[in-house]
MOPAC internal coordinates of N, CA, C and O (Angstrom, degrees):
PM7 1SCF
backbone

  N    0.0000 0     0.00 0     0.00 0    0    0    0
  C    1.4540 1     0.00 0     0.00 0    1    0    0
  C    1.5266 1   108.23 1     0.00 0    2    1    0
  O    1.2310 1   113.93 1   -29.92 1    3    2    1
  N    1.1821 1   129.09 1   150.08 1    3    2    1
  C    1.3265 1   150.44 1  -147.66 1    5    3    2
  C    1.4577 1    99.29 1  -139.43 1    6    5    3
  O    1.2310 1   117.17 1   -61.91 1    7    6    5
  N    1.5291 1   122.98 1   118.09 1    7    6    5
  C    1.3216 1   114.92 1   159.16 1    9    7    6
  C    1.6235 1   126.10 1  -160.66 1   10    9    7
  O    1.2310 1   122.65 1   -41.02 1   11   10    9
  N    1.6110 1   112.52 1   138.98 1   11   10    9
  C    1.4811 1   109.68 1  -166.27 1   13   11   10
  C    1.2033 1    90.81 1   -92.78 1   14   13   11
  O    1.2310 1   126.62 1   -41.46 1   15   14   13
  N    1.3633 1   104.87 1   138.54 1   15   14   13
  C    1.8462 1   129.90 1   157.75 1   17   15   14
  C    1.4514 1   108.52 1  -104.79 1   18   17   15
  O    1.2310 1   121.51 1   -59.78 1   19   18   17
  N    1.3210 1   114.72 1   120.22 1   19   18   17
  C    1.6411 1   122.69 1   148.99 1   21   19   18
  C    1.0846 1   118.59 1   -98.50 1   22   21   19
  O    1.2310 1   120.70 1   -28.07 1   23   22   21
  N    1.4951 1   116.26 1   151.93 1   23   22   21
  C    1.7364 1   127.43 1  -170.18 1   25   23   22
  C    1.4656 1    91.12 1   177.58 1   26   25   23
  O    1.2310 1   132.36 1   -34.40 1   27   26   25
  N    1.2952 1    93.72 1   145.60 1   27   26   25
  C    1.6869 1   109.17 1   154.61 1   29   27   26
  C    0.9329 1   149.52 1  -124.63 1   30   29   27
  O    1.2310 1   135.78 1  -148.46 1   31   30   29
  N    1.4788 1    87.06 1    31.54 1   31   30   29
  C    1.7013 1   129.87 1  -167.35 1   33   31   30
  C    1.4565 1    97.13 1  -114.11 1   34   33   31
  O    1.2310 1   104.33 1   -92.98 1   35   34   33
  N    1.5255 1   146.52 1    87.02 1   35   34   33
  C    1.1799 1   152.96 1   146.48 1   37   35   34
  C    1.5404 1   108.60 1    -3.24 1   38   37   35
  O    1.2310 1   122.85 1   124.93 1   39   38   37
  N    1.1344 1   112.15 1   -55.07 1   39   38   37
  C    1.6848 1   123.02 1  -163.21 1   41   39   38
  C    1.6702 1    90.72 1   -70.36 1   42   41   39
  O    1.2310 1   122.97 1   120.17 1   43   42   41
  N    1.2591 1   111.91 1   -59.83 1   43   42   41
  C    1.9874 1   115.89 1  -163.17 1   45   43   42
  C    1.2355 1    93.86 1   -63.22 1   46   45   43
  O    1.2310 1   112.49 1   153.28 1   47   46   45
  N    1.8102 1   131.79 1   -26.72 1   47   46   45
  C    1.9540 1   130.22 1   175.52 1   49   47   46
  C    1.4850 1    92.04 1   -61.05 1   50   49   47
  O    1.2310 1   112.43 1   118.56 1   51   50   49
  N    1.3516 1   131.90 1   -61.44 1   51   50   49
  C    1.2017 1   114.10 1  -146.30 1   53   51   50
  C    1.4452 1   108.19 1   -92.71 1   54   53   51
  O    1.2310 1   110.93 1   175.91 1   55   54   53
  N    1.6909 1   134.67 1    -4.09 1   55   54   53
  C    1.1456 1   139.63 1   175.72 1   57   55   54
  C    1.6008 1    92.53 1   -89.47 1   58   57   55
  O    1.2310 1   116.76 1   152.57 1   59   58   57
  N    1.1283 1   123.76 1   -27.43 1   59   58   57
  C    1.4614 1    95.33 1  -175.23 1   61   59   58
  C    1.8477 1   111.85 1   -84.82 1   62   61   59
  O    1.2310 1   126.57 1   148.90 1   63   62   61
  N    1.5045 1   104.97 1   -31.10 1   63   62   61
  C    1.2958 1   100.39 1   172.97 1   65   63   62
  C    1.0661 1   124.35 1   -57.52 1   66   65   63
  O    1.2310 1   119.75 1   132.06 1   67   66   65
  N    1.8721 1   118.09 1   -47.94 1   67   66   65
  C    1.3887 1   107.03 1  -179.19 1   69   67   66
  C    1.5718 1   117.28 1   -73.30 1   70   69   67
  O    1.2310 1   120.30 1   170.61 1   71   70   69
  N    1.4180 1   117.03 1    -9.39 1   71   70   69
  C    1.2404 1   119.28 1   166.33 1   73   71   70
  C    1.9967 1   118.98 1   -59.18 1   74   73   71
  O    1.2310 1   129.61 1   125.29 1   75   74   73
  N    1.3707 1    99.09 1   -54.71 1   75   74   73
  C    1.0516 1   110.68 1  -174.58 1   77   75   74
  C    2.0920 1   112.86 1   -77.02 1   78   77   75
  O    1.2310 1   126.71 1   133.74 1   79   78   77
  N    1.2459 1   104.70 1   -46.26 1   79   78   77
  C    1.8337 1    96.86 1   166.89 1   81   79   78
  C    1.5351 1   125.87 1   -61.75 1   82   81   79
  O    1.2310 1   120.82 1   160.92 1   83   82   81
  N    1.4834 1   116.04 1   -19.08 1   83   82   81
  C    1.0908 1   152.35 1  -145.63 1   85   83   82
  C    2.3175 1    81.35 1   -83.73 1   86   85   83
  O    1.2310 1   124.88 1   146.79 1   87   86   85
  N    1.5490 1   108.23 1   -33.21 1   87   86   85
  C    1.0010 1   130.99 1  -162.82 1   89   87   86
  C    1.7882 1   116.96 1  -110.36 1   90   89   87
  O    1.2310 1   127.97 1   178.02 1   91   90   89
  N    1.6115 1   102.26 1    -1.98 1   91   90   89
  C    1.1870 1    99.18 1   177.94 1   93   91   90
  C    1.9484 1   108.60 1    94.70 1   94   93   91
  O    1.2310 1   118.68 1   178.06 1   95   94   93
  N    1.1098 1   120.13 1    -1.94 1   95   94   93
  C    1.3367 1   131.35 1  -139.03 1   97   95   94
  C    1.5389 1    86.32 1  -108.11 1   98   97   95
  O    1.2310 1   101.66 1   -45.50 1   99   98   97
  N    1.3421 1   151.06 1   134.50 1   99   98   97
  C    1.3665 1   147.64 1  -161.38 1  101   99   98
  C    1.8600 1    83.25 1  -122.37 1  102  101   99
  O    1.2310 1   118.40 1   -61.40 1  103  102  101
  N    1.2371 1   120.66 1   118.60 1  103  102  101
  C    1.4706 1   147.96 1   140.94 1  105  103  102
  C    0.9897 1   135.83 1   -75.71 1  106  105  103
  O    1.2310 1   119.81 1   -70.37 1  107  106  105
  N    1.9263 1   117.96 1   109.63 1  107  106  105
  C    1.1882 1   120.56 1   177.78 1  109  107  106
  C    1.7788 1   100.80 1   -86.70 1  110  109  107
  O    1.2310 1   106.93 1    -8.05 1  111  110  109
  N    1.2187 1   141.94 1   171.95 1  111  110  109
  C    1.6822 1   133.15 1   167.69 1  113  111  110
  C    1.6226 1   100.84 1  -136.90 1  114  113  111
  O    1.2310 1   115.03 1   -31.97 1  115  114  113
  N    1.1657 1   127.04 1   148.03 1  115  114  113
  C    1.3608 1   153.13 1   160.91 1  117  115  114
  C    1.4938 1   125.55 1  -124.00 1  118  117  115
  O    1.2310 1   118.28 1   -46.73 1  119  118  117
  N    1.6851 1   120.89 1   133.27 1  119  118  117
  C    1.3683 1   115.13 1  -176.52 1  121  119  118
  C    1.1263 1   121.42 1   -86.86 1  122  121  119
  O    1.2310 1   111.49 1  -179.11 1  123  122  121
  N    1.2857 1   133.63 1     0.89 1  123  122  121
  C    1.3711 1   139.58 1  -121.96 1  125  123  122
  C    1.8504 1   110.60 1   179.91 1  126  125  123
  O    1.2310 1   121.48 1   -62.64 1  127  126  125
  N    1.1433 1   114.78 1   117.36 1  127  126  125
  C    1.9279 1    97.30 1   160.46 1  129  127  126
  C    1.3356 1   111.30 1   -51.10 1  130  129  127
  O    1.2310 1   113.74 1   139.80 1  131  130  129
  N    1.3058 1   129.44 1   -40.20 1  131  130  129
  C    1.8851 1   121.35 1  -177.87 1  133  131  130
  C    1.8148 1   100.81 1   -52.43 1  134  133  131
  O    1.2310 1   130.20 1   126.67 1  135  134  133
  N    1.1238 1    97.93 1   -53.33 1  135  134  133
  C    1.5155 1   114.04 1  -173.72 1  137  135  134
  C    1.0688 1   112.72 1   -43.13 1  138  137  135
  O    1.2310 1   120.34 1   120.39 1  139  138  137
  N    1.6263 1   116.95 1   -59.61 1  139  138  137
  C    1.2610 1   121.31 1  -161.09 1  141  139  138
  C    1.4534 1   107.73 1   -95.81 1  142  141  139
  O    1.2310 1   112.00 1  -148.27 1  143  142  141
  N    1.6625 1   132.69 1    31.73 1  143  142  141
  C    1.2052 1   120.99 1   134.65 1  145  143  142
  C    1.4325 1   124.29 1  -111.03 1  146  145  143
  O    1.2310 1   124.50 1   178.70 1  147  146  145
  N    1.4126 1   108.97 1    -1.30 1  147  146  145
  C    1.4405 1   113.12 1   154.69 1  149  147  146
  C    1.5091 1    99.77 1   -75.15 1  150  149  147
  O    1.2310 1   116.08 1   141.16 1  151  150  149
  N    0.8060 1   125.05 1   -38.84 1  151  150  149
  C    1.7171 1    99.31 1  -169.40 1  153  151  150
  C    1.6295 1   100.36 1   -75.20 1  154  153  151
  O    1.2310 1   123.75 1   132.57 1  155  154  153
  N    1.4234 1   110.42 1   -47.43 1  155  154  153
  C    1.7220 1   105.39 1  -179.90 1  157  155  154
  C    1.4329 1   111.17 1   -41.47 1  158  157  155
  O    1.2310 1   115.71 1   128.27 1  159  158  157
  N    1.6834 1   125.74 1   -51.73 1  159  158  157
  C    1.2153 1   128.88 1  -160.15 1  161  159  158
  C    1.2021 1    91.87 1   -63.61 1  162  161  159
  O    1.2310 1   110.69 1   119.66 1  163  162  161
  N    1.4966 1   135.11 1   -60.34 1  163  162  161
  C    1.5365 1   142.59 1   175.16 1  165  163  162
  C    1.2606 1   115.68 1   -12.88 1  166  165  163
  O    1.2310 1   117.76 1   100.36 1  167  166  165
  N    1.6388 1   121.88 1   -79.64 1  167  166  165
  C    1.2180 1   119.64 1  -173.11 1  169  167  166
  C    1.3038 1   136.39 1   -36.72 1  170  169  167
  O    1.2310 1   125.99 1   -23.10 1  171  170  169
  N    1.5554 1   106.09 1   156.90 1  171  170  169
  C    1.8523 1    96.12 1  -170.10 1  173  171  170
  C    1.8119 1    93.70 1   -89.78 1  174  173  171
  O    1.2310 1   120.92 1   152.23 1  175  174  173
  N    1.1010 1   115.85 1   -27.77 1  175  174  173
  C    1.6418 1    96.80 1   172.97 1  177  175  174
  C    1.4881 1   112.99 1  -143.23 1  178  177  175
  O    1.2310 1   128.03 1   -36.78 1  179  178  177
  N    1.6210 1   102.14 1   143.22 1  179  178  177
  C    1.7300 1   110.48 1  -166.26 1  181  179  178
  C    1.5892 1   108.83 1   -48.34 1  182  181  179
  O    1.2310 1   122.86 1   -42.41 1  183  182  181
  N    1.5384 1   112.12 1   137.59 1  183  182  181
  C    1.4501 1   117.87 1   171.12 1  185  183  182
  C    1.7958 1   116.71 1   -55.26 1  186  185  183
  O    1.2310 1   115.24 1   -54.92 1  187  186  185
  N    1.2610 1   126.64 1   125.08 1  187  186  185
  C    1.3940 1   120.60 1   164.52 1  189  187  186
  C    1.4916 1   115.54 1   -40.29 1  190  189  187
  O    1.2310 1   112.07 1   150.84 1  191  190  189
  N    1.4760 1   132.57 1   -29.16 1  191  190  189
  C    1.2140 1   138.31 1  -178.47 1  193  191  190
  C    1.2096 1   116.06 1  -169.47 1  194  193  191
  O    1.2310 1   114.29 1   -19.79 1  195  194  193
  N    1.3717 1   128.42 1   160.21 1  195  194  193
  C    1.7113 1   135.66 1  -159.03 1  197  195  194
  C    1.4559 1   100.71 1  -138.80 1  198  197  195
  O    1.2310 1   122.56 1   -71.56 1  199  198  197
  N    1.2490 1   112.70 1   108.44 1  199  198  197
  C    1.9465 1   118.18 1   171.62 1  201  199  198
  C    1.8271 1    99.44 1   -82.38 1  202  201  199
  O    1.2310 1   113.50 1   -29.57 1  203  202  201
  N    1.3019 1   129.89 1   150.43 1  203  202  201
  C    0.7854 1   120.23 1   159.64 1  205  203  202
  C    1.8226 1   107.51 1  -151.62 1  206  205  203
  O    1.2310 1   120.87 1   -20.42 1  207  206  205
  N    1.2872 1   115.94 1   159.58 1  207  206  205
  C    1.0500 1   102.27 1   168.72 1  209  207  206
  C    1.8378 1   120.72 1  -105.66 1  210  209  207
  O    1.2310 1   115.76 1    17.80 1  211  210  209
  N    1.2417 1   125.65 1  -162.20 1  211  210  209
  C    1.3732 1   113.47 1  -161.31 1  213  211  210
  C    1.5527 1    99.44 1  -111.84 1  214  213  211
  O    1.2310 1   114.34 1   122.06 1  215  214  213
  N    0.9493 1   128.33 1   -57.94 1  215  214  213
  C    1.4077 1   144.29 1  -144.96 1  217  215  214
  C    1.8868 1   104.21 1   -83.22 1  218  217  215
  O    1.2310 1   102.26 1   -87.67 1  219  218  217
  N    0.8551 1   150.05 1    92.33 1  219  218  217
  C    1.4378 1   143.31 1  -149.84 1  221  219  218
  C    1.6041 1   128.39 1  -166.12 1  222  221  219
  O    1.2310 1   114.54 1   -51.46 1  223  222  221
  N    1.4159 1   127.96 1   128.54 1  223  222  221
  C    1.2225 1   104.52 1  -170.59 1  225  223  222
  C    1.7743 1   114.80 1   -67.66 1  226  225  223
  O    1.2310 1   127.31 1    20.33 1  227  226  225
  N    1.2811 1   103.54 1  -159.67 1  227  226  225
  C    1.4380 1   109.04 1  -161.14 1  229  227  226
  C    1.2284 1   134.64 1    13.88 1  230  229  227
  O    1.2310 1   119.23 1   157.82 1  231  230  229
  N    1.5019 1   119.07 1   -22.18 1  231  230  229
  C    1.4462 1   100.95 1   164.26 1  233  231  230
  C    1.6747 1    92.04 1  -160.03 1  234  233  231
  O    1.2310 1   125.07 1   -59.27 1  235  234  233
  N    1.3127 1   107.86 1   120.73 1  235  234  233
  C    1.7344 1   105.43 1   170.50 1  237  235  234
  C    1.5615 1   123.36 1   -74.65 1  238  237  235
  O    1.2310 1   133.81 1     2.17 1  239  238  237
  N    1.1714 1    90.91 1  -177.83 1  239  238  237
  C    1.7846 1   102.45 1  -172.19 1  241  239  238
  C    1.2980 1   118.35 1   -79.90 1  242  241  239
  O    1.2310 1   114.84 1   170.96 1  243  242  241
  N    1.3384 1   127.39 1    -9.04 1  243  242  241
  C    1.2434 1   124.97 1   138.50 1  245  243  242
  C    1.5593 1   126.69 1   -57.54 1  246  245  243
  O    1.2310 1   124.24 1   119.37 1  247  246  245
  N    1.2731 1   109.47 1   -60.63 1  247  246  245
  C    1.6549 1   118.28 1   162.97 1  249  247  246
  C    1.3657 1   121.54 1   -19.64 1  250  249  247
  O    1.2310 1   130.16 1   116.60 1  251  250  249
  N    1.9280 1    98.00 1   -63.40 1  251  250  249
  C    1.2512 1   109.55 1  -169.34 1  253  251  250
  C    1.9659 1   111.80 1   -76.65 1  254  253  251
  O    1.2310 1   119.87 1   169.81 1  255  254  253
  N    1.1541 1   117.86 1   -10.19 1  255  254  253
  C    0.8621 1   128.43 1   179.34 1  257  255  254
  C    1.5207 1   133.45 1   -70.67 1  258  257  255
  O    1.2310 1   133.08 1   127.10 1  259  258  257
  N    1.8637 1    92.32 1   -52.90 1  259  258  257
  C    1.3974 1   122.11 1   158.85 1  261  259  258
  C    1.6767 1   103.54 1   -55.27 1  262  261  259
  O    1.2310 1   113.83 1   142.93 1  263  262  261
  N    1.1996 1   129.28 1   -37.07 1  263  262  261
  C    1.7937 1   111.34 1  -164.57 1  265  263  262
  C    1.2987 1    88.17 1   -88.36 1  266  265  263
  O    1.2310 1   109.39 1   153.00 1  267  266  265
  N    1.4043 1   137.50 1   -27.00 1  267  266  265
  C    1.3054 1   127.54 1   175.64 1  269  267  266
  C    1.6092 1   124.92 1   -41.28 1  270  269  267
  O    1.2310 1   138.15 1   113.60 1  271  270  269
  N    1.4999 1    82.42 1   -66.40 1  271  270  269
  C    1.3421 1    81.58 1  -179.93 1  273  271  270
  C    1.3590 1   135.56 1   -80.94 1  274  273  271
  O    1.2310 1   123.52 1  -167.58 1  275  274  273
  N    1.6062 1   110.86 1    12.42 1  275  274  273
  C    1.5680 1   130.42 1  -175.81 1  277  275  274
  C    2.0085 1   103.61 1  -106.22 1  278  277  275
  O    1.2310 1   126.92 1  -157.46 1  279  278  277
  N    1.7725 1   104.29 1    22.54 1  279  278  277
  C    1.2255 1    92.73 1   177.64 1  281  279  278
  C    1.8121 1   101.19 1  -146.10 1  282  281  279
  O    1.2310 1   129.38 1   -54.86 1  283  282  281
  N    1.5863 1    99.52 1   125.14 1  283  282  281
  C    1.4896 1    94.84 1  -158.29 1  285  283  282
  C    1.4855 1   131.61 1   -51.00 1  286  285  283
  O    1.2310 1   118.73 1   154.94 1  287  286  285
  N    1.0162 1   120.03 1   -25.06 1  287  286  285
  C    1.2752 1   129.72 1  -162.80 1  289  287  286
  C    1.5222 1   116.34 1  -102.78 1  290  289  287
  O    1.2310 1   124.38 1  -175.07 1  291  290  289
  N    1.6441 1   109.20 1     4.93 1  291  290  289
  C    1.3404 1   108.44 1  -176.22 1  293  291  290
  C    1.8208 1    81.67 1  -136.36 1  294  293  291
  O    1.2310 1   116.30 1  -156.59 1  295  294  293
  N    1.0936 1   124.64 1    23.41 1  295  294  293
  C    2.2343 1   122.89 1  -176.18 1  297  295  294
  C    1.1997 1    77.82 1   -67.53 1  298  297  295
  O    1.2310 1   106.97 1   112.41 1  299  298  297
  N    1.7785 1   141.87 1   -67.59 1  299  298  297
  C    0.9015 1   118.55 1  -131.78 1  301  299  298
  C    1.5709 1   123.36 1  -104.43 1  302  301  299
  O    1.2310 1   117.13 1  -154.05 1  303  302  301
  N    1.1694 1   123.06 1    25.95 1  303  302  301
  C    1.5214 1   145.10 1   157.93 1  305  303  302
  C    1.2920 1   104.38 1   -44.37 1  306  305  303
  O    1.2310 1   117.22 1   -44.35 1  307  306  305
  N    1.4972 1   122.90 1   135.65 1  307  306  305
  C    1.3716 1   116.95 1   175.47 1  309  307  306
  C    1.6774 1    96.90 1   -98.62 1  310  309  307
  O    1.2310 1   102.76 1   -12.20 1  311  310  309
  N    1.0254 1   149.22 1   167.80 1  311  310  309
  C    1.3976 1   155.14 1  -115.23 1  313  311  310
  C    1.5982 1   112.10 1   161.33 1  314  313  311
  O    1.2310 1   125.72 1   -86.67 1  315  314  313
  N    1.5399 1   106.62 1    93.33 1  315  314  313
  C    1.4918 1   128.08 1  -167.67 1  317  315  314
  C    1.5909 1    96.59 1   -91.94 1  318  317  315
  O    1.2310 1   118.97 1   -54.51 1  319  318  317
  N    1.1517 1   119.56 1   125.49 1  319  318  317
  C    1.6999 1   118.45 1   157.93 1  321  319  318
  C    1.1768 1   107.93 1   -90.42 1  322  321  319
  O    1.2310 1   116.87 1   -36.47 1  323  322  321
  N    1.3454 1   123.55 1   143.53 1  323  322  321
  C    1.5325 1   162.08 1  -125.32 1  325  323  322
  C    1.5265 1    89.13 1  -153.62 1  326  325  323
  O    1.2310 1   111.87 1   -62.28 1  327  326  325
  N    0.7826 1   132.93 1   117.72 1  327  326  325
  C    1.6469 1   121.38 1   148.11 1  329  327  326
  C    1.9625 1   115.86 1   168.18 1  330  329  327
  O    1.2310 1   125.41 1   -21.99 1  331  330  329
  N    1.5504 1   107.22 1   158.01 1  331  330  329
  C    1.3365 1    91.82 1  -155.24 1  333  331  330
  C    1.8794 1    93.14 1   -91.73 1  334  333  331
  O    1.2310 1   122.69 1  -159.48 1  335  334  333
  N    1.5322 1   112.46 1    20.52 1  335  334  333
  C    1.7893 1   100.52 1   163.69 1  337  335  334
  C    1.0439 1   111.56 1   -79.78 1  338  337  335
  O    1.2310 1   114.25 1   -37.02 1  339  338  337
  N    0.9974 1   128.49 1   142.98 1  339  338  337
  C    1.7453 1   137.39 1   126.51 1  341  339  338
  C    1.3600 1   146.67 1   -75.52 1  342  341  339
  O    1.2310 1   122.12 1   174.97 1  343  342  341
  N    1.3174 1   113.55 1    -5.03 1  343  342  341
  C    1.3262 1   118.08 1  -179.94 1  345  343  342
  C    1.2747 1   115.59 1   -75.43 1  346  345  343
  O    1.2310 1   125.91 1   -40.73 1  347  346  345
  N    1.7754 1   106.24 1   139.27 1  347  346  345
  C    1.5784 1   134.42 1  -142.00 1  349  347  346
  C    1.6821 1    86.63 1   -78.56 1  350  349  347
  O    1.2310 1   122.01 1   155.88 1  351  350  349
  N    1.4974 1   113.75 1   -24.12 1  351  350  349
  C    2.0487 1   108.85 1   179.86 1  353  351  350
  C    1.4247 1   114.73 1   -65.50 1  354  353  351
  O    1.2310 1   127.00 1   130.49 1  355  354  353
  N    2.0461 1   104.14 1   -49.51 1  355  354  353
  C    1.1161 1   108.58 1   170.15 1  357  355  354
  C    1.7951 1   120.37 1   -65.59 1  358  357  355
  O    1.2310 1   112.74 1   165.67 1  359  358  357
  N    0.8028 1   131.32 1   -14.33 1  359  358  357
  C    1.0709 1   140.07 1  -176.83 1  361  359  358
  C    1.7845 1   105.44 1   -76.15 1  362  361  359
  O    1.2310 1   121.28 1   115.57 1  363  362  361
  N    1.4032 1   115.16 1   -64.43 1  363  362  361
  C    1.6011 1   124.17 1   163.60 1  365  363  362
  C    1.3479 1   109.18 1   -52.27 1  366  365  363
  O    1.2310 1   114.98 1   152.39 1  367  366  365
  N    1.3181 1   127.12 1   -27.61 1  367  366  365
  C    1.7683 1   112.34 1  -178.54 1  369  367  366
  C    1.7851 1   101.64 1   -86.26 1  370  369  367
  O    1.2310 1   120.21 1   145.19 1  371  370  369
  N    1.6245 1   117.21 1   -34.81 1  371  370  369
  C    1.5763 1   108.27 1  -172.23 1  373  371  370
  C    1.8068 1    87.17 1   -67.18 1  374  373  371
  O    1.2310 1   113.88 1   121.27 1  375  374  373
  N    1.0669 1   129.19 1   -58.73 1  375  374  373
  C    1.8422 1   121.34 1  -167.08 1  377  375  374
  C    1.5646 1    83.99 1   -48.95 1  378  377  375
  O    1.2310 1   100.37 1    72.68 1  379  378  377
  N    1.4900 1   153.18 1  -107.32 1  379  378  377
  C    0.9582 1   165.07 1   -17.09 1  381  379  378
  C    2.3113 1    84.20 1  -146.81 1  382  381  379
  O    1.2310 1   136.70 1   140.26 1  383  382  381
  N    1.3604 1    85.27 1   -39.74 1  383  382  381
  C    1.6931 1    94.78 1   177.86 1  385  383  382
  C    1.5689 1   122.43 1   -82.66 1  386  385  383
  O    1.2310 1   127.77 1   155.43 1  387  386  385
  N    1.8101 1   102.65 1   -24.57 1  387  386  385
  C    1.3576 1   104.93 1   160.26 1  389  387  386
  C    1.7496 1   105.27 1   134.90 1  390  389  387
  O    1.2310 1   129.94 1  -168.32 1  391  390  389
  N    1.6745 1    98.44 1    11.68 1  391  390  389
  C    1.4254 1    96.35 1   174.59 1  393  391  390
  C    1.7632 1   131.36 1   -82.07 1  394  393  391
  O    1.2310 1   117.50 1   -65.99 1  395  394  393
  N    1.0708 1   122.37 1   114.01 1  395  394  393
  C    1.4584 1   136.15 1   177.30 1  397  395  394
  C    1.2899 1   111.21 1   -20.01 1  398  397  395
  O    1.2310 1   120.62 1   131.92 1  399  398  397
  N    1.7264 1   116.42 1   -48.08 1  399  398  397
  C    1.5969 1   120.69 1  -159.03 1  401  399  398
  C    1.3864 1    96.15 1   176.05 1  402  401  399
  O    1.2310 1   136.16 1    -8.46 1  403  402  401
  N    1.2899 1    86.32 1   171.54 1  403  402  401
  C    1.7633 1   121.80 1  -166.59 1  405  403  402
  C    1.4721 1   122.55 1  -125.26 1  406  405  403
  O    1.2310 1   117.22 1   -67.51 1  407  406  405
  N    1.4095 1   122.89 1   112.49 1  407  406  405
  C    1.5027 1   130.97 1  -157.82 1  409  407  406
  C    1.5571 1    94.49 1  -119.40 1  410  409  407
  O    1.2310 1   105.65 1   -54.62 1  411  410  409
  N    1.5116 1   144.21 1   125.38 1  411  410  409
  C    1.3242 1   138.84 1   162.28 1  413  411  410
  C    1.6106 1   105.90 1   -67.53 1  414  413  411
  O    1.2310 1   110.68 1   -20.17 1  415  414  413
  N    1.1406 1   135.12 1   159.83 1  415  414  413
  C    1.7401 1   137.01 1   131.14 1  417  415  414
  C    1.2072 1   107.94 1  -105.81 1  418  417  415
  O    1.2310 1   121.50 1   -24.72 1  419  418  417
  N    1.1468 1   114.73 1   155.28 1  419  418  417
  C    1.6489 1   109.99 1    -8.28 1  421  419  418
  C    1.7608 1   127.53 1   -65.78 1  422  421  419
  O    1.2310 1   116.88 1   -42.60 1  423  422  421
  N    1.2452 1   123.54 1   137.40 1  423  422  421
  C    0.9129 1   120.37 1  -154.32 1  425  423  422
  C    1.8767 1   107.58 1  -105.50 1  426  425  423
  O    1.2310 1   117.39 1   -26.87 1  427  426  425
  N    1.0971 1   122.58 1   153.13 1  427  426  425
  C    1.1967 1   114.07 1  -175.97 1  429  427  426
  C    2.3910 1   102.88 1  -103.32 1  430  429  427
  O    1.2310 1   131.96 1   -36.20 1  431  430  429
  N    1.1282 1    94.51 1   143.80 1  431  430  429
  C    1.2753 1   126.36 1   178.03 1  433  431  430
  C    1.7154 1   106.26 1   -31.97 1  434  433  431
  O    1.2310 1   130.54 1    90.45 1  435  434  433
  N    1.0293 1    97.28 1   -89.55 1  435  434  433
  C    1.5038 1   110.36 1   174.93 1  437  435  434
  C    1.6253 1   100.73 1   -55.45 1  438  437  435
  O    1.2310 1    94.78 1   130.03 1  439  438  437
  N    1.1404 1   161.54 1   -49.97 1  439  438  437
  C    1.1820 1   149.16 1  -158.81 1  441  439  438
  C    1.2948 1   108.78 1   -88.69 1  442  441  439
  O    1.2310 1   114.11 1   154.09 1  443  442  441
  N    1.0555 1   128.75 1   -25.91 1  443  442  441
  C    1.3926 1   135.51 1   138.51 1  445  443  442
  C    1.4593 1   132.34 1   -28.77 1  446  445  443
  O    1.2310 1   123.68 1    96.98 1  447  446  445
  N    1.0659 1   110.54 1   -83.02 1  447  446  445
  C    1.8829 1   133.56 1   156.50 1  449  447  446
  C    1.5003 1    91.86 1   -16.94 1  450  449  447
  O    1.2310 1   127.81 1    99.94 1  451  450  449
  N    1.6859 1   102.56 1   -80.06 1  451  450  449
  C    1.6522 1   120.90 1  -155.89 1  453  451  450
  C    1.3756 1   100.53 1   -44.83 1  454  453  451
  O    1.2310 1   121.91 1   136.85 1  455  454  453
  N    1.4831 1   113.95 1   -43.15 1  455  454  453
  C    1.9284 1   106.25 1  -164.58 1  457  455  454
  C    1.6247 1    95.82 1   -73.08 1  458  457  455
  O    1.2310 1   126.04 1   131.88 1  459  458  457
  N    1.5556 1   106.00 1   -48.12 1  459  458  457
  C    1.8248 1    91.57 1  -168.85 1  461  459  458
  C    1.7305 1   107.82 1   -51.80 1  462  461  459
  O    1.2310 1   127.21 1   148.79 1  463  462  461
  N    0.9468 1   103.74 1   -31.21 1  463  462  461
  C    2.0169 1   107.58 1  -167.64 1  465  463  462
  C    1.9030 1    91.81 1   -65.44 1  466  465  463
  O    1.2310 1   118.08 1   129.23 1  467  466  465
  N    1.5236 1   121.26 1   -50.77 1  467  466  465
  C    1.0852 1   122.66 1   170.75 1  469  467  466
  C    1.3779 1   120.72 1   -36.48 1  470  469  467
  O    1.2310 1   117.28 1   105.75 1  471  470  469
  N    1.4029 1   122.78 1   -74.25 1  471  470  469
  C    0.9525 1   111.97 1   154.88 1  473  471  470
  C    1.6873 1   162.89 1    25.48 1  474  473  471
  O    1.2310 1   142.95 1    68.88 1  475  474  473
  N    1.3293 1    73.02 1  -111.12 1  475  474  473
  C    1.5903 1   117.54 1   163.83 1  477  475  474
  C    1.6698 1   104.59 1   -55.66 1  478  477  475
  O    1.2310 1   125.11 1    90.46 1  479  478  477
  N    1.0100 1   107.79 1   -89.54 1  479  478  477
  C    1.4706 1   120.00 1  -169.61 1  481  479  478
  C    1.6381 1   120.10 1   136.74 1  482  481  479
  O    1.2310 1   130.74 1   170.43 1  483  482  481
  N    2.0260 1    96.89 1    -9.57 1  483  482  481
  C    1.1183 1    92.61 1  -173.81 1  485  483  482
  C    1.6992 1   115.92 1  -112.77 1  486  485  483
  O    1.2310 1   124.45 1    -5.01 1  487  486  485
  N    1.1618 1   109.07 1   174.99 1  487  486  485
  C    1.6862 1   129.61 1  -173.01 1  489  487  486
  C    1.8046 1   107.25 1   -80.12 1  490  489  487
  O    1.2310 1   120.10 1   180.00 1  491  490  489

């Protein structure tokens, strides 16, 4: 499994990677929504799934979400939000832009894993 994490929180990049390799799980990371479609466009093959969080400079996770899904070959990425909101509005605008699901932080390890495998479809 293949998957990009955005954050712009250094600490939540490197807890989610070692969370997620920790699992066999190969992690691309981005600081930024600008960032993290240069790095998406970058890769030699599309991520099984994209964590991102919401709140972010230059371009948030809505932003980055919306260009996601306005580019064919990456529409069908499922797209986990990461982030420490909860509100049930923000929650209807990340679905409403094209996000898969909703993860609080701090986030726990295993519930993590479980949603990307959800997801995905894969092991």
């Amino acid at each position: 499994m293949r998957i990009l994490a955005i954050d712009d929180s250094r600490t939540i990049r490197d807890m989610v990677r070692l969370t997620l390799e920790r699992e066999g799980i190969e992690t691309n990371l981005a600081e930024d929504g600008v960032h993290g479609l240069e790095v998406l466009e970058g890769l030699d093959h599309i991520p099984d799934a994209i964590l991102t969080d919401v709140n972010m400079p230059r371009m948030d996770g809505f932003g980055f979400i919306d260009n996601v899904r306005k580019r064919d070959k990456f529409a069908g990425i499922p797209i986990l939000v990461l982030t420490t909101e909860s509100a049930r509005d923000l929650k209807l605008k990340a679905r409403a832009a094209g996000a898969t699901g909703w993860i609080v932080k701090p986030f726990d390890p295993a519930r993590l894993v479980g949603a990307l495998r959800t997801v995905t479809g894969l092991t």
